[in-house]
N, C-alpha and C positions, 0 to 999 in steps of 0.2 A: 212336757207335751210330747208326744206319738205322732209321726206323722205316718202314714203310708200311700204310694202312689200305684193303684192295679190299672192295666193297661192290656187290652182287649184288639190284637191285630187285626184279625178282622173286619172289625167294628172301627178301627183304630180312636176308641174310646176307652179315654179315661173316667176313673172312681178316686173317691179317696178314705181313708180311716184318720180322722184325728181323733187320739184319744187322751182323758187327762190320766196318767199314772200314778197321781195322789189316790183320784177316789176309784179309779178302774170302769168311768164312764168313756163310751166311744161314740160318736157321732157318721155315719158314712153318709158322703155328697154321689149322688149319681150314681146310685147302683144299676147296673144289670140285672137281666136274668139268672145269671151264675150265682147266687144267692151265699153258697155256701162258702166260695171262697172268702168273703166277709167276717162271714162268724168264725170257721178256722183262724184268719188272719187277725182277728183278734183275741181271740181266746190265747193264742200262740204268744200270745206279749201280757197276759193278766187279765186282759180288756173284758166288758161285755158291750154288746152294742146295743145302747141306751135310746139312742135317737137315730132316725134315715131321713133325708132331706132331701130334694133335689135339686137346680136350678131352674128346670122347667120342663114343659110339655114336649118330650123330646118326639123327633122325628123319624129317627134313625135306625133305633133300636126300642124294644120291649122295656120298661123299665122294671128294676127291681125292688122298687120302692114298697110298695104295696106287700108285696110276699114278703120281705127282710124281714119289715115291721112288726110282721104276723108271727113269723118265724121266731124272734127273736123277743117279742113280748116288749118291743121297742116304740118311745114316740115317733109318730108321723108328721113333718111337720112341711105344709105346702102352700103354695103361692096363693093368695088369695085379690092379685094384682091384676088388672089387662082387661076388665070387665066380666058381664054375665058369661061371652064366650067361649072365653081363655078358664074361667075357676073350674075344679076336679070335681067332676061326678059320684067320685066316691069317700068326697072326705068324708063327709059325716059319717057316711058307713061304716067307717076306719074308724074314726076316731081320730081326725087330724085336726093337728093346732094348725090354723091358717096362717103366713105373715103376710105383713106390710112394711113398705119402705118405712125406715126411721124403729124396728123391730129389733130385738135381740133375744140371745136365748145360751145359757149357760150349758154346758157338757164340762162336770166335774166345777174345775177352777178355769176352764177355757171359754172363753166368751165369743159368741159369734153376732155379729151385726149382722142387719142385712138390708141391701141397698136394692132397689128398683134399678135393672138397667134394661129396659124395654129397647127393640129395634130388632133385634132378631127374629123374637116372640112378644106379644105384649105384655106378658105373665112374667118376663123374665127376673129371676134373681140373683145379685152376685152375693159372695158371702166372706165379711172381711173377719180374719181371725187374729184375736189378741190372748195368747199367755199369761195372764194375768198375773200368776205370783211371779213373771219376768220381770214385770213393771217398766217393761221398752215401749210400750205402745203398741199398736197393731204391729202382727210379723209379716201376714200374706194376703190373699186374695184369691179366691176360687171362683171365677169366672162363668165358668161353662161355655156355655155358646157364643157370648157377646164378645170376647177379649181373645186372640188367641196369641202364640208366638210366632207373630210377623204378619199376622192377619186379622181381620173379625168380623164375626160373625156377619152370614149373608141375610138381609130384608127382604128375599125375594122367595122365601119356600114357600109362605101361607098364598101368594098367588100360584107359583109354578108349580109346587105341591098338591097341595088343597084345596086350589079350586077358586079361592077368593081373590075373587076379580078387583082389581084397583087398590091392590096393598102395597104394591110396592113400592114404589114413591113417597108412601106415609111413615111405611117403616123404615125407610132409610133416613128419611128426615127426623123419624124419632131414633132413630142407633144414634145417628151425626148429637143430636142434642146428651146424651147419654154417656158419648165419649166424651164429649165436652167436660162432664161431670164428673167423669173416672181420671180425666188429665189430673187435678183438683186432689186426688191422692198422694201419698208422700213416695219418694221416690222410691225407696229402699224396697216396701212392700214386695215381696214375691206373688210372681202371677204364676197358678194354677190351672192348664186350662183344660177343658171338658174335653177336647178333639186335637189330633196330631195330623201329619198329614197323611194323604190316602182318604181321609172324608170329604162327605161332600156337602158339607156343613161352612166354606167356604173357599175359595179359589188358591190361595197361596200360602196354606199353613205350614207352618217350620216342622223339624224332625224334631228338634228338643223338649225335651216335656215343660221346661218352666223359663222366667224367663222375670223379668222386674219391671215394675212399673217406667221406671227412671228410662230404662233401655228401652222399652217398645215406645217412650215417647222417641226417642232417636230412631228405632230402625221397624216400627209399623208405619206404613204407609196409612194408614187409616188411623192411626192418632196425631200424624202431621198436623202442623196449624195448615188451613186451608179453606176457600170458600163452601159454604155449603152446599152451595149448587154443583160446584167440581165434584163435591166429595158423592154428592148423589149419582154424581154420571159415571163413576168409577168402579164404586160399590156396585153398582147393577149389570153394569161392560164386565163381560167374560166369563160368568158364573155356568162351571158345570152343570147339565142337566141333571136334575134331582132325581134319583130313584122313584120309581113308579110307587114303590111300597114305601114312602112316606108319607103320604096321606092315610094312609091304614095304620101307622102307627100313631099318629095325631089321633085320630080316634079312640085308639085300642086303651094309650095314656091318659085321656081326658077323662072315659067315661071307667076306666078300672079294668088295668090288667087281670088275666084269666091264673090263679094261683095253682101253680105246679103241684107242688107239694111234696118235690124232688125231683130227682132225675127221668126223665123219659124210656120205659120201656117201649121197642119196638119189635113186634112179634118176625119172625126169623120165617120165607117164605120158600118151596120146593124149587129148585132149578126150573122143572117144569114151568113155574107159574108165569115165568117173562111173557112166554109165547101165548096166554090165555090174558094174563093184560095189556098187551100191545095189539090184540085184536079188538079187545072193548075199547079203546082209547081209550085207557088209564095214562096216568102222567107218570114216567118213568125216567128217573136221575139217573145218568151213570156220570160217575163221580170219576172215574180213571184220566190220568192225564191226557191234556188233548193229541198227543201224540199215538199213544194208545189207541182210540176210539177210531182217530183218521185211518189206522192200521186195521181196525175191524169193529166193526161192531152195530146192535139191531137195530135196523130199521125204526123211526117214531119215538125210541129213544133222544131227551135232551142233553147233551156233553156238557155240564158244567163242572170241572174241575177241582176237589178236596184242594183248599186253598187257600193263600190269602185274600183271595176274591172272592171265591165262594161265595158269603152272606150275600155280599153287595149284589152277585149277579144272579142268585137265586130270588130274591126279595125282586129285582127288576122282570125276571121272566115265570115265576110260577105263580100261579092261580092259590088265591086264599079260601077259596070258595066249594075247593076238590080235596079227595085222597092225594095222596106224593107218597111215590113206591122210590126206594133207591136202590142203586148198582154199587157197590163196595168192592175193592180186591184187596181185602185183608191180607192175601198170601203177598203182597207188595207193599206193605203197610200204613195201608189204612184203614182209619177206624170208625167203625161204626157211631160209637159215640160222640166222637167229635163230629158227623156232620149230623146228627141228631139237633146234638146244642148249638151247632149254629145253626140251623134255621128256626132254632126254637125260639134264639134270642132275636129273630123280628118278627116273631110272633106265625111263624110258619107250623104250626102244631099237628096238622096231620098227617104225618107220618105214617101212612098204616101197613108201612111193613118193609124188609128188606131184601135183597137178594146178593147172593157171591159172584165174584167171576164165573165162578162154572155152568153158571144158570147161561152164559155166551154160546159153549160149547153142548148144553144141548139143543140152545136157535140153532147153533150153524151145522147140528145133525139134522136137525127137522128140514132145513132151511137150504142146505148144501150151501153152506157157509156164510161167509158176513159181510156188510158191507162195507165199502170204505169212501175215504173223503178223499179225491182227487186234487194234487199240490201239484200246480203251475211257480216255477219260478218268474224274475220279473221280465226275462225277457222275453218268456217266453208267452205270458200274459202282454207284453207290448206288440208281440206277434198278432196273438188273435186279435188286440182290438183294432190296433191298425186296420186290419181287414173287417173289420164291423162283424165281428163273428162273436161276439160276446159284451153282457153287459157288467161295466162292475159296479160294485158297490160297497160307500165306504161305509163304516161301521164306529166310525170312532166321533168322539162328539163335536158340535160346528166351531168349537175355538177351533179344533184341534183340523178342522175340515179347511177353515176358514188361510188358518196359517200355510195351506196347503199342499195340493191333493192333484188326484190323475187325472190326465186330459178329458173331462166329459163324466164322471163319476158321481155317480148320485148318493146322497149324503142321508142314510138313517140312519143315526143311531142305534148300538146292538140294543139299548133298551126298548127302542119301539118298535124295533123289526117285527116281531110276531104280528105287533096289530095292522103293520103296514104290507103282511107279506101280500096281501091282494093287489098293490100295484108292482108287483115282479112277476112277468109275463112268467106261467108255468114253461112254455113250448121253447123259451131262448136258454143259450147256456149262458150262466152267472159265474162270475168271479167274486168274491166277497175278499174284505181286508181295511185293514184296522192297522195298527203304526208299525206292532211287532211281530203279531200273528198269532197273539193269547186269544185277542177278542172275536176274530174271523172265526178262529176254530168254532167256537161256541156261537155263530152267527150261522157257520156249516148247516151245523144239528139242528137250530133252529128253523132254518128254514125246509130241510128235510124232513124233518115234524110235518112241516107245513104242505108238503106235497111236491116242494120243487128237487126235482131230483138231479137233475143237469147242472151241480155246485162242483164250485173248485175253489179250492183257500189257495191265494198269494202268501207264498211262503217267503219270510219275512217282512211284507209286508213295505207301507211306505219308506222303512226304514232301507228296506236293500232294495229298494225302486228309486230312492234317492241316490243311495251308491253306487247304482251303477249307472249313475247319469242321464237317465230317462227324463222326457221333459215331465214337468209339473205346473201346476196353475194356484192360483191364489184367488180368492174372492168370498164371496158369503153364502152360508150353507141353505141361506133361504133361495138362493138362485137354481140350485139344483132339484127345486119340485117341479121338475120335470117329467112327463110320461118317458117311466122307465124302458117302454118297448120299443123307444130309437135306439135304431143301432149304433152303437158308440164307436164313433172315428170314420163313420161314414159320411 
């Protein structure tokens, strides 16, 4: 047997390839968008990839399932579990075998089960794999969303995502019954899991990719023996705010991803052109570090940063529904095509065109130069608000607000700022800031998009407002909807 584990930083998502080396069949769980690294990766060891599978209706990212298939002239084979809802729009289209729980399905001499473990997703599916001419009985267990290492999978996205009001209680209650059933597996099994951490697919997942059944009954909190009322109250306490844009990819995967058919060109656009789409209000990425952009850069422009965040904070603040022009500075090295492919993989596809750094220098000819984002260290932000000369605001999510935050500080999330920028008086000067001074940045640009011009980033953030001993408060992020146009420390 072949195993291979591809792992997507950004996404901080995992794939896998098992394939059997007798007959040169391969199987991949969870593919991406990235399509191609699949068929290299197997072609590289004999392989063909025979069949693509998934675990379920993912949230997160674009899946690759649909295009591999196509690609590769490979069986489809998808949940057919969780009701009318949850089933794929475009099996038949495809040509997909459906499963169900109590289901199996060979690749070569490899056999794979497949078990129902609904609570995440109601479609959900794990998939246990056994080596047949090994003759040891099952080796592992591919989880995806349900299982993870030191955590699992959150009940709570198809309401907090999607929209569907009174889910979450039902899915936690159906996860709780689910682990019940996967405790029930042999210890040895190796767990597989779909997400590392860095997603937001649930609250406390481990850094190590894999991890045994035997062990996460010891050290997941969530396969603890425990009441199920406790375990519902738990599972649901503290769960990260989900990306705006996973409800658009619950969509995009039910009803049939939009096939590539390779890589993405994007047409290469004149220096000129910045100043002729920042006057239409076009949406304009400059991708340079936030360090950069505070130091100069155009007006209406959003700063989100070539990154390990990237995806996550693109998919939260850009419009699926528009053009997306991007700022590059290759001479600094970065690359165009990487942030192509990552918004491609959550389904951010129009792309229509790019611009260099030098497309800055001739704004800041037109323009008599560029703007910048003004840095208040902490005490000097404890100055202004003392004197109620400023309001700030926190930017990082209500655990993180909740464990606490600055005297009087009102708590949006950098994900919902744009849509909340109408309660931040334009006429007061704002302080924005976040834990370290990543997420502020990109809160700057957001809300200068938005017309408020009078922004200043706390530099470092909670983090050196805690250092240097300023007071702090503690309490719940629902307390602070409050009209932001008090003056704070008055």
């Amino acid at each position: 047997m072949f195993f291979q584990r591809f792992y997507d930083t950004g996404l901080a998502q995992a794939s896998y390839i098992i394939g059997c080396q007798r007959t040169g069949d391969a199987v991949v769980v969870d593919p991406n968008r990235d399509v191609e690294q699949y068929i290299a990766g197997a072609a590289k060891e004999g392989l063909r990839v025979s069949h693509v599978t998934e675990t379920h209706i993912h949230a997160d990212f674009v899946s690759g399932a649909r295009e591999l298939a196509s690609r590769a002239g490979a069986q489809l084979l998808l949940s057919d579990e969780g009701g009318s809802d949850w089933r794929y729009g475009y099996a038949a289209d495809a040509g997909a075998r459906l499963l169900h729980d109590g289901d199996h399905f060979m690749v070569g001499n490899i056999r794979v089960d497949v078990m129902h473990t609904p609570g995440h997703t109601p479609e959900h599916l794990s998939f246990v794999v056994t080596d047949t001419p090994a003759g040891a009985g099952p080796w592992g267990v591919l989880t995806g969303d349900f299982v993870f290492v030191g955590d699992v999978g959150r009940p709570d996205l198809l309401e907090m995502a999607a929209g569907m009001t009174g889910t979450m209680e039902a899915g936690a209650r159906t996860l709780f019954r689910s682990l019940q059933r996967f405790r029930a597996l042999p210890d040895h099994l190796q767990i597989w899991p779909g997400h590392g951490a860095g997603s937001a697919c649930g609250k406390a997942l481990g850094a190590i990719p894999s991890s045994t059944v035997g062990y996460e009954k010891i050290g997941n909190w969530g396969l603890a023996a425990m009441d199920e009322n406790e375990f519902v109250r738990m599972v649901l306490a503290g769960q990260p705010e989900p990306p705006r844009y996973f409800a658009e990819m619950k969509r995009i995967n039910r009803d049939g991803p939009r096939v590539l058919g390779g890589p993405v060109r994007v047409p290469r656009l004149p220096n000129r052109a910045l100043e002729e789409l920042l006057g239409r209000g076009e949406v304009v990425v400059d991708t340079r570090p936030a360090a950069a952009c505070a130091a100069g850069h155009a007006p209406g422009t959003v700063n989100i940063p070539l990154g390990a965040s990237f995806t996550t904070w693109a998919g939260w603040l850009l419009p699926y529904d528009r053009d997306i022009h991007l700022l590059v500075d290759e001479a600094h090295g970065q690359r165009v095509e990487e942030a192509v492919r990552d918004l491609a993989m959550i389904g951010l596809d129009r792309v229509a065109g790019v611009l260099g750094a030098p497309a800055l220098d001739v704004w800041a000819a037109a323009r008599r130069g560029l703007a910048e984002v003004a840095q208040v260290t902490a005490g000097e932000a404890f100055g202004l608000l003392a004197r109620g000369e400023a309001t700030v605001i926190d930017v990082r999510g209500a655990a993180e607000f909740d464990a606490g935050h600055l005297p009087d500080a009102v708590n949006i999330p950098l994900g919902y700022l744009a849509a909340r920028i109408g309660e931040i008086p334009a006429e007061r000067p704002v302080i924005v800031q976040c834990q370290a001074g990543a997420r502020s940045a990109i809160a700057a640009s957001v809300l200068e998009a938005g017309g408020r011009t009078r922004v200043s980033n706390l530099t470092g953030g909670y983090v050196a407002w805690s250092a240097d001993g300023l007071p702090t408060e503690r309490g719940s992020a629902a307390d602070t909807r409050q009209a932001v146009g008090v003056p704070v420390g008055g």
